[in-house]
C-alpha positions, 0 to 999 in steps of 0.5 A: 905165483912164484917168482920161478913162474913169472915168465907165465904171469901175463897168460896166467892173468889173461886165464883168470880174467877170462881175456881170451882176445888176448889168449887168441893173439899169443896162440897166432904169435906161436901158430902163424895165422889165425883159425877156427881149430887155434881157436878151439885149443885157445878154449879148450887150454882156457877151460882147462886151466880154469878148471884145474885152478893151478899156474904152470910153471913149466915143470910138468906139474900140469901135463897136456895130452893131445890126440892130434896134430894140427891146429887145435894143439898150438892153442892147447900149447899156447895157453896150458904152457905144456910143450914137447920142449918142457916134456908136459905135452904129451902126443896121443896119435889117435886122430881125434881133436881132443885135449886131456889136461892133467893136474899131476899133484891130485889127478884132477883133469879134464878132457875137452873133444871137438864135436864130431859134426863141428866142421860141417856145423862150421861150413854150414854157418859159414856158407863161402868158406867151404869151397875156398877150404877145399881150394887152398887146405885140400887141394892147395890149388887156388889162386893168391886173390883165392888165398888171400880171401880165404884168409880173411874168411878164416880169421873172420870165423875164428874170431867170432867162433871165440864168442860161441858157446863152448857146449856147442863146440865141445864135450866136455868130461871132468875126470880123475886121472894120473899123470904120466911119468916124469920125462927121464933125464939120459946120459948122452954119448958121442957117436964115433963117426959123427962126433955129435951127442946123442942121447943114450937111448937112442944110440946103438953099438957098432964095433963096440962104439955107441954111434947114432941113428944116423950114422947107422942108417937105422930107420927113425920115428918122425911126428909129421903131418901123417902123424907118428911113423917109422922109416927112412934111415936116421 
């Protein structure tokens, strides 16, 4: 690896030695706490990586494009080392748990989908995890001892969901496929009423000054847990 890349060299052994324990509690430092879906990204970022035989140095040279917004893509982040931050994750919102890795020098990739039946394979194999699922993920109504088991439970399941065979988790499709652009780099203005920057693209003029979403009580595009939308002034 170069020596640009080192900040990787821990998670890129982990990949190549197939740790996935220790993937799993790199994924939990960044997630917050443990899951079944952490860890299908956690294998899904390890399969990908191995398939595509290239370290990720953070310069978009491996490119990640998810098609969802929860838990599965901070194991994909996590292990791939794509992130909103160094523009290599890209956000399909399509709502499937799914994951197409990119080796952008070749179009190598690979595109991983969590089995449609998995969440009721997972309740099925789990029988006491769906009831408190419903309780404290559904309708956030359960007691602490309820939170507080269920979370045991979870963890429990995402540990052990780590062991399971991945063809019972996932398809798996190997592909050919280009990369994204890379992420242009903008000019940035200063909004006259503010007097924060603000990137040239996402300014509009008034009175002839560039000024900023915000200040212009324009509507903006939010990534939240509903997904992407447009609304709310700036």
């Amino acid at each position: 690896m170069h020596e640009f890349g080192e900040a990787r060299k821990a998670i890129e052994a982990m990949i190549r030695s197939d740790n996935l324990e220790g993937l799993l509690q790199h994924a939990q430092a960044l997630h917050g706490h443990l899951c079944p879906m952490v860890t299908l990204g956690v294998k899904a970022g390890h399969y990908a990586m191995k398939y595509l035989e290239d370290p990720n140095t953070g310069m978009e040279e491996i490119v990640a494009v998810v098609e969802c917004n929860n838990c599965f893509t901070d194991g994909i982040q996590a292990v791939t080392g794509c992130t909103f931050g160094n523009n290599a994750l890209i956000f399909k919102d399509l709502g499937k748990t799914a994951v197409t890795v990119i080796r952008r020098r070749d179009g190598r990739a690979v595109r991983l989908v969590v089995r449609p039946d998995f969440r009721e394979y997972l309740f099925d194999k789990y029988p006491a995890a769906g009831p408190l699922f419903d309780k404290v993920v559904i309708h956030r109504q359960a007691t602490p001892e309820e939170e507080h088991r269920f979370q045991h439970i979870w963890e429990a399941m995402a540990r052990r969901e780590l062991r399971a065979p991945l063809d019972s988790q996932m398809q798996v499709t190997p592909l050919t496929q280009a990369a994204p652009e890379y992420a242009r780099i903008f000019q940035t203005v200063i909004c006259h009423r503010c007097g924060e920057g603000v990137m040239a693209p996402r300014s509009i003029e008034v009175d002839g000054r560039p000024t900023c979403l915000t200040c212009a009580g324009r509507p903006v595009h939010m990534l939240t847990g509903q997904g992407i939308s447009c609304g709310g002034a700036g």
